[in-house]
C-alpha positions in Angstrom: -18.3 3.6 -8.5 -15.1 4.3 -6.8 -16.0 2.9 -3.0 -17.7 -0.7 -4.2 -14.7 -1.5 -6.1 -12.1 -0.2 -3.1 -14.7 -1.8 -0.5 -14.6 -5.5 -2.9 -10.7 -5.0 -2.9 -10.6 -4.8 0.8 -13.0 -8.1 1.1 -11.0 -9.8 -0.9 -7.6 -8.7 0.9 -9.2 -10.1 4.3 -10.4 -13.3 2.9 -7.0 -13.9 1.1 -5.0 -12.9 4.0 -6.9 -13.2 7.1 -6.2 -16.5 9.2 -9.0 -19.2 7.4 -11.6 -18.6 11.0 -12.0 -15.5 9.9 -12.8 -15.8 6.6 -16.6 -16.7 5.3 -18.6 -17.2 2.7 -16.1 -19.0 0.4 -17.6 -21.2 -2.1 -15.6 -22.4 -5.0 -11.7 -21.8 -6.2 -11.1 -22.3 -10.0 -7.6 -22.8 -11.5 -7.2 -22.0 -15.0 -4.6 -22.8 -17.4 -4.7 -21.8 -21.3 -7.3 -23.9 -22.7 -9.9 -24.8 -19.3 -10.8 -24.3 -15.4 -10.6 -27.0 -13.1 -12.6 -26.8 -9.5 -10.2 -27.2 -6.2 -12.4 -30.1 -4.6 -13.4 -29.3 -0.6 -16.1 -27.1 1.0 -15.5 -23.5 2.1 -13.2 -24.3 5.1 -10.8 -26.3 3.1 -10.3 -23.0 0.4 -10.8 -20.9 3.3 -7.5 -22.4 5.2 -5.6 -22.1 1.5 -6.3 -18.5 1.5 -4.7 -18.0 5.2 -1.0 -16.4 5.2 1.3 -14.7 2.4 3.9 -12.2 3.2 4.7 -9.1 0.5 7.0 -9.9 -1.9 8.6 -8.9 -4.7 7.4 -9.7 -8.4 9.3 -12.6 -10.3 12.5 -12.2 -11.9 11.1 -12.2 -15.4 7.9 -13.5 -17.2 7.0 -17.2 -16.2 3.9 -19.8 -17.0 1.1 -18.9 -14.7 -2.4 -19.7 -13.9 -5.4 -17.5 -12.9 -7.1 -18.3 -9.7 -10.8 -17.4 -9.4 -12.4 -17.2 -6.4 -15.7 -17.2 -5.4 -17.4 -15.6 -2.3 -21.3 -16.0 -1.2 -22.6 -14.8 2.2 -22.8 -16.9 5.0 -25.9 -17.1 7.0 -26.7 -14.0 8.2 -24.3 -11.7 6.2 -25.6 -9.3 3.5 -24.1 -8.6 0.8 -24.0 -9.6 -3.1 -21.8 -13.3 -4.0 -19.0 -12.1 -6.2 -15.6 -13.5 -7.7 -12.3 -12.1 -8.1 -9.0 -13.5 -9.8 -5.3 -13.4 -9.1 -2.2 -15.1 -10.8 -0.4 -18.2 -9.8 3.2 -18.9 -10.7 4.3 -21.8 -9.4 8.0 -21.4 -10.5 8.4 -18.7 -7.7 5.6 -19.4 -5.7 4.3 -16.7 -5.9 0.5 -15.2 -6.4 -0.3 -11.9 -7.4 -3.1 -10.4 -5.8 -4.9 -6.9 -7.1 -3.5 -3.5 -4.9 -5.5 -1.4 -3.2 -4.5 1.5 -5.3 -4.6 -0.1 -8.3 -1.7 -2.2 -10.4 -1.0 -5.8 -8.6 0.9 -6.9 -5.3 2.8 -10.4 -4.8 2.7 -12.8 -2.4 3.9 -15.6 -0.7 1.9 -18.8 -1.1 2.7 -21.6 1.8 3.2 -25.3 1.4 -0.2 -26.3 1.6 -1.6 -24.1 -1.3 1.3 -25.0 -3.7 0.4 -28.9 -2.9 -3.2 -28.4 -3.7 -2.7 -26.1 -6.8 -0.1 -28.7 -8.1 -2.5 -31.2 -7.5 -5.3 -29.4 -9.4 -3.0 -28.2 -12.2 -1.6 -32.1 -12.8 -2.5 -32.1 -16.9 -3.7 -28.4 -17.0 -1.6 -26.3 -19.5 -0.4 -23.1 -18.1 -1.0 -19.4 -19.7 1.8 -18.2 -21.6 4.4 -16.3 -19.7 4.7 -13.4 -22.3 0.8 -13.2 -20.9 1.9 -12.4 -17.3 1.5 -8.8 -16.3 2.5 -6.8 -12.8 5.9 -8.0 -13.3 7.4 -4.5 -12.9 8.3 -3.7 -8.8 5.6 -1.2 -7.3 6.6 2.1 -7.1 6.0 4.6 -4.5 2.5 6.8 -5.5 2.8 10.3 -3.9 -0.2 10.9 -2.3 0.3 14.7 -0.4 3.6 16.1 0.1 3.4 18.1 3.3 6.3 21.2 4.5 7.7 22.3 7.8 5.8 25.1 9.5 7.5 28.2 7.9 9.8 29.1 10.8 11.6 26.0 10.5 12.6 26.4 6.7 15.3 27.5 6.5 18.8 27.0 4.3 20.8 26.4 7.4 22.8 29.5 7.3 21.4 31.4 10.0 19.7 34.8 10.0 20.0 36.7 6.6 22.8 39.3 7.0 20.8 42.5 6.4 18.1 41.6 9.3 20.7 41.5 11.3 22.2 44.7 10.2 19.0 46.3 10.5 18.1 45.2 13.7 21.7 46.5 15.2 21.1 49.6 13.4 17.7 49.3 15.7 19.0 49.2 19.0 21.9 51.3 18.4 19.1 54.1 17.4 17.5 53.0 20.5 20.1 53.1 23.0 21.1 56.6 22.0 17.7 57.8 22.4 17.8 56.5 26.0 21.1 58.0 26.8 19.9 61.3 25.6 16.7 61.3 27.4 18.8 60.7 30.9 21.3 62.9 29.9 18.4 65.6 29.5 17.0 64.7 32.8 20.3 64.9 34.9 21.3 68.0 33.2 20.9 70.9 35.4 18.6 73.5 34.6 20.1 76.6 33.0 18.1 80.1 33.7 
């Protein structure tokens, strides 16, 4: 269930931000306000080049009118898959439109000057939603997905070698050291008879 809705997410993404040629299959844009829809007039390439653009941004300083934006997408000729619709949030105060994340929870975006002139056109008479009605107005926060550690040999607290490995190993080659001196001090010994 998980991959159709992350594979629609990411169809949506490209058509909403991908520049208009490469979007297809667009067949209808609803605005709605609190009481009815109204159709954005045009064919597919006229929604398609409202869609192109939108840099991140942040949500809008507090709760605002807004209208949802429904979108629908059919194939082309040639393409297979199933039509289907999604919806984001338009507030034209900030001009801004939030868009669903990948991960869940909503993202904001920039909308450019042509798609604020033809949403104010088609919103001319059409109530807004109620700003107490706007949701995703809290700023994403960062989702830890895998936290990953240093290879072992590079943790460390900074301080060095523990003092008793040290001591140990000096303790080591002091032991060592006399057992060679003692094994050439056997050898150039003379003999005793």
């Amino acid at each position: 269930m998980r991959t159709p809705l992350v594979l629609l997410l990411a169809l949506a993404g490209a058509l909403l931000f991908a520049p208009a040629a490469g979007a297809k299959g667009l067949s209808k844009m609803e605005v709605c306000g609190a009481s009815h829809c109204v159709a954005l007039p045009g064919d597919g390439d006229d929604l398609e080049a409202l869609l192109a653009g939108g840099s991140f941004a942040g949500p809008p300083e507090g709760p605002a009118p807004w209208y949802a934006v429904r979108t629908t997408v059919r194939p082309s000729r040639g393409e297979d898959f199933e039509p289907f619709s999604f919806r984001e949030a338009y507030v034209p105060s900030a001009g801004l439109l939030r868009v669903r994340a990948e991960g869940g929870g909503y993202e904001w975006r920039d909308v450019g000057a042509r798609y604020e002139a033809a949403m104010r056109k088609a919103t001319g008479g059409l109530d807004p939603r109620p700003a107490a009605r706007l949701r995703g107005l809290e700023p994403v926060k960062a989702q830890v997905q895998e936290v990953v550690l240093p290879p072992a040999d590079a943790q460390s607290d900074g301080g060095g070698t523990p003092w008793w490995i040290a001591v140990v190993a000096a303790a080591a080659g002091l032991i060592a050291a006399l057992a060679l001196y003692g094994r050439r001090r056997s050898r150039t010994a003379p003999a005793t008879s």
